[in-house]
N, C-alpha and C positions, 0 to 999 in steps of 0.2 A: 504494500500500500504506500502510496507516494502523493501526501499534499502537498499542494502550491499555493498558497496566500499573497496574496496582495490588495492597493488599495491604500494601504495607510501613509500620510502623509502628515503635514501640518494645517493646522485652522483655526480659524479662529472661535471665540466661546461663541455659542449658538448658532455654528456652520455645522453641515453634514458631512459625512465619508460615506462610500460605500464599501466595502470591502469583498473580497470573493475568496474563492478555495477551488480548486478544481482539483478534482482527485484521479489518479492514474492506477492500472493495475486491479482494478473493483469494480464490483456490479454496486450501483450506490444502495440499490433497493435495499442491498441486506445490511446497514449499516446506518445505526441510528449518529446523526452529524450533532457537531459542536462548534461551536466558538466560547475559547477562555482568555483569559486576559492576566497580562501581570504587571506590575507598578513596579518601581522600584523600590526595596525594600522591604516589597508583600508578596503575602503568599499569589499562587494562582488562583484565580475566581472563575467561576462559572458567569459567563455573559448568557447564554441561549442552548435552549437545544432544540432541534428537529426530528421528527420521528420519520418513518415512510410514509406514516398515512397522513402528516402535516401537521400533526399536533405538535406545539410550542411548549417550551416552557422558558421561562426568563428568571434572571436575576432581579430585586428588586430595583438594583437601580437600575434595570435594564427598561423597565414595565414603561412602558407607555411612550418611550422615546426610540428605542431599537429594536429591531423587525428582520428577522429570521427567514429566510426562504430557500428551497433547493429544487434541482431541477435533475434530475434521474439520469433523464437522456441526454443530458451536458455534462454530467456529472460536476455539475458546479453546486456549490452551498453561500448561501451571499450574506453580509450582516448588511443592514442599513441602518445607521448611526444618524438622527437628527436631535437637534438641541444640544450639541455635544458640551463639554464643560469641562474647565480643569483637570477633573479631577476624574475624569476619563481617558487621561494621557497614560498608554501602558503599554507592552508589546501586544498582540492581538496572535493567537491561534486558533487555526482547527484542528478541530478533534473527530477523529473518524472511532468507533465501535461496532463490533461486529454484533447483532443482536443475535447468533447463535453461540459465536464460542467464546465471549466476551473482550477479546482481543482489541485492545486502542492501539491507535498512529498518533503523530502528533505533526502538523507540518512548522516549517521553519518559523514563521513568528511573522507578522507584522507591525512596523512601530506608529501607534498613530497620539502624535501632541498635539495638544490644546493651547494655545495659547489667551491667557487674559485680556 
């Protein structure tokens, strides 16, 4: 399993990102997606995840400003970031899971800052 993350950049507070994942080597169907995030100095967080059948679930600072989608036969997984804010400056990954044998990937990381 081989992600690719991109997308993050710099912006300013209350700009958007979009970010993507596109996954190599996998049928996406069987593999519930992620996006995690990390700051420096803090642990890893859960930003979102996707199931196959589109069920969501969010972090709470995620709710209501970040929005989760994937798309099978692209094999892309996308975050969209609007309202963004300081304090959602962090590296950004995917996270791929396999919902039969439980098996996670992780891809390289994207870094996306906020500036004041």
């Amino acid at each position: 399993v081989q992600l690719q993350a991109s997308g993050g950049g710099l912006v300013q507070a209350g700009g958007s990102l979009r970010l993507s994942c596109v996954a190599s080597g996998i049928s996406l169907s069987r593999y519930i997606m992620a996006w995690y995030r990390q700051a420096p100095g803090k642990q890893r967080e859960l930003v979102a995840t996707i199931e196959n059948t589109g069920a969501t679930n969010y972090g709470d600072f995620a709710k209501g400003r970040f929005a989760i989608s994937r798309d099978n036969a692209k094999r892309t997984v996308d975050l969209q970031m609007n309202s963004l804010k300081p304090e959602d400056t962090a590296v950004y990954y995917c996270n791929s899971k396999n919902r039969y044998t439980g098996s996670t990937s992780w891809g390289q990381g994207t870094l996306v800052t906020v500036s004041s």
